[in-house]
N, C-alpha and C positions, 0 to 999 in steps of 0.2 A: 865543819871545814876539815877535810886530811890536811894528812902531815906535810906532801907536795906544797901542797898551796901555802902552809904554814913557811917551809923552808923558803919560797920562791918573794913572801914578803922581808923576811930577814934579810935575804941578798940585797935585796928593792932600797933595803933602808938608810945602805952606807949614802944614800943622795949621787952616786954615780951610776952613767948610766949602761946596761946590760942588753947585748944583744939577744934573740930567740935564742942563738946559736950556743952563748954562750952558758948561758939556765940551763939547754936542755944539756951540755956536758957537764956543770955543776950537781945534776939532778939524776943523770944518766936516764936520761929520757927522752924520746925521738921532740922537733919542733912542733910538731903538730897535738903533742898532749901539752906541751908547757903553753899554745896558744891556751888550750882549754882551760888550766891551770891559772893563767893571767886573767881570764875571763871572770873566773873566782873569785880569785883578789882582788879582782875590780869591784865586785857586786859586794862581798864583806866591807871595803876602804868605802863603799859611797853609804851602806845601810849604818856605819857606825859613825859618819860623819867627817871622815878624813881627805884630805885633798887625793886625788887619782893621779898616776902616773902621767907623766907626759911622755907623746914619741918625740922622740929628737931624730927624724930622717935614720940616716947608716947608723948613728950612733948606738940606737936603743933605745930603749925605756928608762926613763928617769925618775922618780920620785923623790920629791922635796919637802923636809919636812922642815919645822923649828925642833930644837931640842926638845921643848915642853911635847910637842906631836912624837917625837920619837920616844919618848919614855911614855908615853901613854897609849903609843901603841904597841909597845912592848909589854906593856903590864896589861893590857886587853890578849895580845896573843895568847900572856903566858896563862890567862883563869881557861883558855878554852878547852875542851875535853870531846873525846870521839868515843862512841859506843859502837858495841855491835849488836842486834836483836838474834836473839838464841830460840830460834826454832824448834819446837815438841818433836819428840819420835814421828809423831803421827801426821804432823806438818811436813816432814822430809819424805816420808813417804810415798804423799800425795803427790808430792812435787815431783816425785823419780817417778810415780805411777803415771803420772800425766808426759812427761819426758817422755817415756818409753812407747805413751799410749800415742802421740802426736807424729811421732816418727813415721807414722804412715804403715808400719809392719801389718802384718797379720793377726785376726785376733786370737788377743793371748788372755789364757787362764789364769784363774786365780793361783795354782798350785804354780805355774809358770814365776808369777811376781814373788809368792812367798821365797821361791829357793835362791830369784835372783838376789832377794834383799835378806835372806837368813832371817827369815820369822816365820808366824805361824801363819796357816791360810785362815784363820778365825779374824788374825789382823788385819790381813788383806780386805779380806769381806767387809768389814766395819770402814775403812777407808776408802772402799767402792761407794758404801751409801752418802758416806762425805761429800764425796767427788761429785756423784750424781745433783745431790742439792747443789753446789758450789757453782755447776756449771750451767744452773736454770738461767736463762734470759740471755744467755752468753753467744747465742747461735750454734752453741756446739754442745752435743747430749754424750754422752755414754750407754751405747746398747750394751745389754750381757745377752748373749744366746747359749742356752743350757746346752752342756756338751761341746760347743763353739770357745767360747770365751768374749772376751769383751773388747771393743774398738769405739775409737771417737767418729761419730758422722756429724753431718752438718753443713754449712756453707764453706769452702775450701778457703775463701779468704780468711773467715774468724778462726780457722782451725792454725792456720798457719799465722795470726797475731795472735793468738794462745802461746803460738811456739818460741815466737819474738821476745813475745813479753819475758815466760819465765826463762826465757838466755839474758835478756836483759836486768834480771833482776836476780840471777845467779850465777852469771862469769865474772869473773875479773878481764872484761874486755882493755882496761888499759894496759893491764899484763901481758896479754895473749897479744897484744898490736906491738907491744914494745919488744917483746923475744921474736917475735915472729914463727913462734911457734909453740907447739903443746906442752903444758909445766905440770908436773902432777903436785894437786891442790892437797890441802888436808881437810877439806870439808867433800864428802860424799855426794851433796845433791850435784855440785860443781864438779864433779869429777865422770858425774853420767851425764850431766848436761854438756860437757864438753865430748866424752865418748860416742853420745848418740848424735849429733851435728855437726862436731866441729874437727875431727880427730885427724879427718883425709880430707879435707878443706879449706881450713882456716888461711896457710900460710899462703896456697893456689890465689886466695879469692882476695887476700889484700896483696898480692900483685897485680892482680886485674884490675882493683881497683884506683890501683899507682897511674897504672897505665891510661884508665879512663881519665884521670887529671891530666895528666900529659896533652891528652888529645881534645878534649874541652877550652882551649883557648887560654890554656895553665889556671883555670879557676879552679882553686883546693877547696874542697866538700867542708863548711864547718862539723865539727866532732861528734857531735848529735845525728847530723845526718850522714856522716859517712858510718859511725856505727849500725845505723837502722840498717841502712842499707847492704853492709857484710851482713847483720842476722839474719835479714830477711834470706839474703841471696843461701845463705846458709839451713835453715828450713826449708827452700825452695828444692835446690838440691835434692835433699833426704827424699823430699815427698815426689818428685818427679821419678827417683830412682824408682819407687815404691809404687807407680805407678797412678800415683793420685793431684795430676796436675789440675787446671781449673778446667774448669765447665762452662762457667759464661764469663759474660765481661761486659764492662759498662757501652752506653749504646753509643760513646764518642771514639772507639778504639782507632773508626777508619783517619779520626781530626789526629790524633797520637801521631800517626803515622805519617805525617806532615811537619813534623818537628825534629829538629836537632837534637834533642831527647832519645827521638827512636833509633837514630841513625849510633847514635855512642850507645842503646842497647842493643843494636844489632854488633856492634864490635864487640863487646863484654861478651855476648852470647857467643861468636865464634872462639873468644878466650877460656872460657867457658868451657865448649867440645873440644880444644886443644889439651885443657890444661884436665877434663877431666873422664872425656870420653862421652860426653853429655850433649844431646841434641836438642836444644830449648826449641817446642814450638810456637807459635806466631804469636798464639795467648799471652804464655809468659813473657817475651820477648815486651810485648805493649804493658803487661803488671809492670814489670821493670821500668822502661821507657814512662809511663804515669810517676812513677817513683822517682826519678829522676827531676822528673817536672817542679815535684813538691819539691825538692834539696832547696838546705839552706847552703850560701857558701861564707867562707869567711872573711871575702868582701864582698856583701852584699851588693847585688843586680835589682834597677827598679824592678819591678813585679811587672811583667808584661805576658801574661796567658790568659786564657778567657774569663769572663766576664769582669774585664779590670774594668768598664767604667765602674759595675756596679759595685766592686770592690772599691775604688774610690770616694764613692757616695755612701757608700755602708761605714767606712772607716770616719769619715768624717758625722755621721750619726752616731756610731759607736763612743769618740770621741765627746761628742756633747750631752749625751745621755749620761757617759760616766761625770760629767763633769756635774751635773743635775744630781745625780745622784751619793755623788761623794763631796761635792760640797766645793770643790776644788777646780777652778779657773784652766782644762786641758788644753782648750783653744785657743790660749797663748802658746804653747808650746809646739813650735814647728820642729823641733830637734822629734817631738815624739809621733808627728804624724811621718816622717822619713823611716820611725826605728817598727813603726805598727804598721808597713806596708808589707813588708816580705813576711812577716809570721802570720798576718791577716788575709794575704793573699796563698797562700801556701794551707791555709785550716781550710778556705773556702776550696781552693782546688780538689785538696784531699774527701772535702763532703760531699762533693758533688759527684769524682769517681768511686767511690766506696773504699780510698783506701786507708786504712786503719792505723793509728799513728798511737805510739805510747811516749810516756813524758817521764822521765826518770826520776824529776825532780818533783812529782808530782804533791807528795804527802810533806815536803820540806815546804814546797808553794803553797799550799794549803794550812801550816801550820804557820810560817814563821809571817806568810802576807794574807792572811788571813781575809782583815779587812778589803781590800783591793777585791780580792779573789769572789769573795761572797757580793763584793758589789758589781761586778763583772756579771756573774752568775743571774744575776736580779736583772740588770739591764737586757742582758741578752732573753730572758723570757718575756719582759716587757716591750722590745721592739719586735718578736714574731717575724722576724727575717728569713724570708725563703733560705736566702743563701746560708742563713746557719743551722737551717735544716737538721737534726741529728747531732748537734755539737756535743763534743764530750769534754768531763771535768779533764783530762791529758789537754785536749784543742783550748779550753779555758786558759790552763795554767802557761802554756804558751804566751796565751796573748797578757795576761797578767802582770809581768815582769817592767812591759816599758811604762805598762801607767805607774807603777810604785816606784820607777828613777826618776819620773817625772812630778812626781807626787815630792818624794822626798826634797829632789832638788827645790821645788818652788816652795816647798816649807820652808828650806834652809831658808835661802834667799828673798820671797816677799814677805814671809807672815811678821806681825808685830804684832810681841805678845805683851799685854798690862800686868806690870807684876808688881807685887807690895814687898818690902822687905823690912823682917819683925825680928826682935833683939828681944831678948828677958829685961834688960833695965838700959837706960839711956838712949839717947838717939845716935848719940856718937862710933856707937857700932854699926848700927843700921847704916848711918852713911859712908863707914869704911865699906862696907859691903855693899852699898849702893854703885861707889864709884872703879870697885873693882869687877862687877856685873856689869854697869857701862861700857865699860872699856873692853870687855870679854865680847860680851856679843851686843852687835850692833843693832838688833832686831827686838832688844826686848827695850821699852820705857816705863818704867819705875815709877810708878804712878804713887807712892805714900812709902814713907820710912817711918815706921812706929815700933814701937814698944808691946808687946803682951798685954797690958794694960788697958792700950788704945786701941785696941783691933775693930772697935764697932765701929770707927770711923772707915771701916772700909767700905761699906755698906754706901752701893748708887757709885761705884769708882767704877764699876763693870772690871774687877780685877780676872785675868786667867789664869792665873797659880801664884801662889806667895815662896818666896823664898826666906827661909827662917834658921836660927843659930840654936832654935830650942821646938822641943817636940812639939804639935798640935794637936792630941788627940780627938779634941772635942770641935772643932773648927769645919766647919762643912764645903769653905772651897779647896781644891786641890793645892795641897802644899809639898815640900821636899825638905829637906832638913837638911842642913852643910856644916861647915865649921866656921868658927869667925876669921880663920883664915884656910881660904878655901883651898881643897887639895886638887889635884888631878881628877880621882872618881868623884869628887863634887859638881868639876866643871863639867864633866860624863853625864853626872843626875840631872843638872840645868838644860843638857841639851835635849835630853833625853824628854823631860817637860815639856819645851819649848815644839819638840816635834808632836806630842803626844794631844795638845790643847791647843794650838793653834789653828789645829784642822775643823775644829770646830764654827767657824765664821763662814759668812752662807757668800756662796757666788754671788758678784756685783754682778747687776742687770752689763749684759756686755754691747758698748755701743757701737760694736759692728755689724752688729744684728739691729739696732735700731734704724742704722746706717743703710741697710740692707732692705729693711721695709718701708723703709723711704725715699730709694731709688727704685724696687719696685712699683709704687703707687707711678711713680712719676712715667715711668717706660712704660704702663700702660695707656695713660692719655694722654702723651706727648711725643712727639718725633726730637731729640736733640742733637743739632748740627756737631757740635765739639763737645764728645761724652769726657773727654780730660778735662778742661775746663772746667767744665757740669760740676764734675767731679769734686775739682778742687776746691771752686767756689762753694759747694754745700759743706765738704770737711770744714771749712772756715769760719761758715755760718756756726756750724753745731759748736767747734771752738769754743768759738768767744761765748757761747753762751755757756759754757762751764761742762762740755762734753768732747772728751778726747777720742776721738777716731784714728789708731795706727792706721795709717796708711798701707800698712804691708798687710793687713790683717780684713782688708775690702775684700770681698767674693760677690764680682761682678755678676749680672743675669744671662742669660743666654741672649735676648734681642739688644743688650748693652753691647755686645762683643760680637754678635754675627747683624750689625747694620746695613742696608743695601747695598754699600759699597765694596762688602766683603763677600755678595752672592753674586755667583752666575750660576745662567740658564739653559742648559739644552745644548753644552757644549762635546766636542767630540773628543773622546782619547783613545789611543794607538793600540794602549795596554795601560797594567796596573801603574807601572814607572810612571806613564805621561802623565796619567789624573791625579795620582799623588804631586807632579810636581806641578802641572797647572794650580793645585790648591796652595800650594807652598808658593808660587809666583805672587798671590794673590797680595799674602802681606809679607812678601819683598818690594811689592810696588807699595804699599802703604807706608813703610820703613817700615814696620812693627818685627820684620826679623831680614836675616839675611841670606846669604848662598851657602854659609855652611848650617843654619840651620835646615834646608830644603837633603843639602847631604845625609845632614842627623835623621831624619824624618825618612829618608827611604830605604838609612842601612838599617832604620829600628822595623819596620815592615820587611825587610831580608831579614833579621834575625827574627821577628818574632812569628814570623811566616800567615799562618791564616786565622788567626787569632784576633787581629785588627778589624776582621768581617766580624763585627758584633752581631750583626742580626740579617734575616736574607738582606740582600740589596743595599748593604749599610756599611760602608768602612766608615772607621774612627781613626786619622793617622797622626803622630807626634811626632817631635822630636825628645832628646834629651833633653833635661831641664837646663835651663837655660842655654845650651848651648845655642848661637845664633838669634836669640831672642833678645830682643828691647824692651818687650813690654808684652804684658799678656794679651790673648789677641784669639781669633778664634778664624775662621774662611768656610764656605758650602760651594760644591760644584756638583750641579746636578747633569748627568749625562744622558746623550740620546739614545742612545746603544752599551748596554750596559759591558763593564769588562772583567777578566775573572783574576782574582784574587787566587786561585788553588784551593779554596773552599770547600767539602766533601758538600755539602748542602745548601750554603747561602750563597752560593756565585747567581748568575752575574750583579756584580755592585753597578749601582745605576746613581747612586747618592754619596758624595765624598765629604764629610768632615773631616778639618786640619786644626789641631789644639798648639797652641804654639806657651807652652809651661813654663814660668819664671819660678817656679816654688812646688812643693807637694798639696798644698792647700788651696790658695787663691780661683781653680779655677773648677772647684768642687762642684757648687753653685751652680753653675754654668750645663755642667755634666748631669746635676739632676730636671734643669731645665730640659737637658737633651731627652733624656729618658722620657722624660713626661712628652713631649713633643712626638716624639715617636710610637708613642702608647695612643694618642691620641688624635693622629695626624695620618694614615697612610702615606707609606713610601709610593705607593702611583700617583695620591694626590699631590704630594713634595715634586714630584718631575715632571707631573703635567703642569705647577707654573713659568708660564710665560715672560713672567719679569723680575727683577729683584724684589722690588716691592710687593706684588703678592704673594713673593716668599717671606718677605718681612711680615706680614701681615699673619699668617702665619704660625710665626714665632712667638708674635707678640698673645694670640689669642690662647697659646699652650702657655701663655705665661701665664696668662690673666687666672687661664684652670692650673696653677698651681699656688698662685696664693689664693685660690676661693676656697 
């Protein structure tokens, strides 16, 4: 953790509370690095077990601690330490060699790099053949042509994430954003890496970028991705000068260009040839524009670009699998299917246009979450997901981060751990220490208080770590050693335990899923007049007989929530407006939503423009979660005369589904029913029926083939 983030929780501590504004003049740093900085602090206060700030509205940020929390988190600040990795001669070189090579120039000789860099051309040579190996598999070679010299070729996109990369892992981009202009470094590679990119750029392109937030609807780019996005546009630059812009481009550029995306890259682009004399053609113009699409902002937009159903249904697999495989209950957690929708929807866009994404945090995510990350890693070979197609350890670590808050919070809060606690003579210390672990954390029960003496009586207690006043070397369950009156770093070790052994207890069979295959059976050989009801009366049943079903936690079937009274046939619409709102009538007339949900539903189709056409002939329309919604709810309007959505490909839609969302989850279910239906069903056969009911009929039979 830097020194920022260090200073920004001492402020945090006095328990009063601090606005953005007020940090970033304490700090002398603009709002926009102290968000990233708070971001920090948050992810250190939740992985060390500390309560996290709260917003208090205008006020600020608050952080509240006890005494005992402030003095222990003072004595945690103060053991932390910052390194820096000191790079070989020969490692710097490569790094200014590839700089220099990436910049698009002309090829340049070996005598060329030795004078620039004051060494011998023997050295040079020997760092060519480095470079050569280094850069196998990478998309990008190194030719040398005798008499010529040597130049990168390759595919123009990985030449220019080479160039991404090593800026990102050799500016001081907080610096460079914070003076707003060029600082001369005392580290060398930083000082060509700034010379060859950024020198008559930098300050132009984070105005343009000022200006692209302005005009976006004031949505501020989170820090991660507004960085990407100055280096990229920064490489872009250089190589366009250089005459080496792209060659092809993914086969959806014409769908790009139908988005709010391309319209704020076509303004950047004119900012661009203002600010620098630069003519971006249509290519670049869509790289950008796709780029824009992945941005994260720093208050997060549901994920609405293409193929969100199947992002929806992916995330909630994603989710269960990890949960299978880590042992750890996800599916409870609806905080984390909201925080895995923009990073999971955002990796998928990115794989499917080929754009290349690096993670800065990548080797700290992989070291300090280890676990999470390698279980992520496994799952995701194991489901063989088209859509994660190509995934890289950067798109991994990405997605990593919400299972391991989610992970950690639910250890704090459900795990209960069996612990012994052992004293060298008497018992009387044991139960001093029994009753001041009590009282300390409420999650652990203290299953035997013994003596040294007595320890074989622990044996069939199913203990998960013993807590003891005296060493155990020879003792084969996990033990910790404290004082008999316990310190600060004892209550530290206890928790530290307590997270470390608790994870080990296997997923309860989860009875929503029981739940689930038990109103399947029933939707296929029965028609049921009142599915609330149904509903309720079975959660009841299962009850009483010693089996809890959350209610919020059901993920209804597809023929549960599109029943005939939700389908019509063969009706006519004007345009895209009318059919989205005929299907939004549908359950306004059921009550299941209202008139401002039918509003939600067709400014989210204005914003998210032809996206909504999931497949030829197929919209999929919502609203915002719950806005306008009572109850989760679903509608079908099949039309006679199909009408156009702005689609490059899939117009005219002839078939309208309406999702009416109370939650991120609930109506997952439902969505991989769709799929299935549609895989299985042609959209001509779906609009040649004639009646509800042989569209019910239908639905029920793609049900049937998804639990066969």
């Amino acid at each position: 953790m830097n020194r920022k983030t260090i200073l920004i929780l001492k402020y945090l501590m006095d328990g009063n509370p601090h606005k953005v504004t007020d940090l970033a003049g304490y700090l002398k740093l603009s709002p926009r690095l102290v968000r990233y900085e708070l971001e920090e602090a948050y992810a250190f206060l939740e992985k060390e077990g500390f309560p996290l700030p709260k917003h208090q509205g205008s006020a600020g940020v608050c952080m509240m601690l006890s005494l005992e929390e402030q003095e222990l988190l003072k004595s945690r600040l103060a053991s932390l330490s910052t390194y820096d990795y000191v790079m070989t001669s020969s490692e710097r070189r490569c790094i200014m060699l590839l700089l220099m090579l990436a910049s698009g120039d002309r090829p340049l000789t070996g005598q060329y790099f030795a004078d620039q860099m004051s060494v011998s051309k023997s050295s040079i040579d020997k760092d060519m053949i480095l470079l050569k190996a280094d850069l196998e598999g990478s998309g990008v070679r190194l030719e040398s042509r005798v008499g010529k010299g040597s130049s990168l070729e390759g595919d123009e996109w990985c030449i220019r994430n080479l160039g991404v990369r090593m800026l990102e892992q050799h500016l001081n981009f907080s610096g460079l954003y914070q003076k707003q202009k060029g600082q001369e470094s005392a580290d060398m590679v930083e000082r060509y890496a700034y010379k060859i990119f950024c020198d008559e750029t930098l300050p132009g392109l984070f105005k343009i970028m000022q200006e692209k937030e302005k005009s976006s609807d004031g949505k501020q780019l989170a820090y991660d991705s507004f960085r990407m996005i100055v280096l990229t546009l920064a490489v872009m630059l250089v190589r366009v000068r250089k005459g080496r812009g792209l060659s092809n481009m993914p086969s959806s550029m014409f769908l790009v260009k139908t988005t709010n995306e391309y319209i704020y890259a076509m303004q950047m682009a004119k900012g661009i040839e203002g600010q620098f004399g630069i003519s971006l053609p249509d290519k670049e113009i869509c790289s950008l524009a796709l780029l824009l699409i992945s941005a994260e902002y720093v208050t997060p937009e549901p994920y609405l670009k293409d193929n969100w159903v199947e992002v929806q249904v992916l995330l909630d697999c994603l989710v269960r699998n990890m949960s299978k495989e880590m042992g750890i209950d996800f599916t409870r957690d609806a905080e984390l299917y909201q925080s895995l929708q923009q990073p999971l929807g955002s990796t998928v866009f990115c794989l499917r246009h080929g754009i290349p994404r690096t993670n800065p945090n990548l080797s700290e995510i992989k070291r300090e979450y280890r676990e999470c990350f390698n279980a992520l890693m496994r799952v995701g070979e194991k489901m063989q997901n088209e859509l994660l197609r190509g995934i890289s350890e950067d798109d991994l670590a990405w997605l990593t981060l919400p299972f391991c808050a989610s992970a950690e919070q639910q250890k704090r809060s459900m795990a209960i751990c069996k612990v012994a606690i052992v004293c060298m003579h008497g018992v009387g210390t044991a139960n001093l220490l029994r009753e001041a672990v009590s009282s300390r954390f409420a999650n652990i029960r203290v299953v035997a208080t013994l003596t040294f003496a007595d320890m074989e009586k622990l044996e069939g207690l199913g203990t998960d770590f013993i807590i003891s006043s005296i060493l155990l070397p020879s003792c084969t369950l996990p033990w910790v050693k404290i004082s008999a009156i316990p310190t600060d770093r004892d209550w530290e070790n206890i928790g530290r335990m307590i997270l470390k052994y608790s994870v080990s207890k296997a997923v309860p069979s989860a009875p929503p899923d029981i739940f689930r295959d038990v109103m399947d059976v029933v939707q296929r050989h029965c028609q049921i007049d009142d599915m609330d009801k149904f509903t309720a009366g079975l959660v009841s049943c299962l009850e009483s007989n010693g089996l809890s079903i959350p209610m919020e936690r059901i993920q209804p079937s597809l023929p549960s929530l599109l029943t005939p009274d939700k389908l019509r046939c063969h009706q006519y619409a004007a345009n895209w407006e009318d059919a989205v709102g005929q299907a939004c009538n549908i359950l306004i007339e059921s009550g299941d939503a209202t008139e401002e949900f039918k509003d939600s539903a067709i400014y989210s189709v204005k914003k998210a423009g032809p996206y909504v056409v999931i497949m030829p002939g197929v919209v999929l329309v919502h609203g915002d979660i719950g806005k306008g919604v009572r109850r989760l709810s679903m509608s079908m309007v099949t039309l006679k005369k199909g009408v156009c959505f702005h689609h490059p490909s899939n117009d005219p839609v002839q078939l309208v589904f309406c999702l009416a969302p109370i939650d991120n989850w609930s109506h997952i279910h439902a969505l991989r029913g769709l799929l299935n239906l549609l895989e299985h069903i042609t959209v001509q056969t779906l609009c040649k029926a004639d009646t509800p009911q042989k569209l019910y009929e239908y639905l029920r039979e793609s049900g049937e083939s998804l639990c066969s």
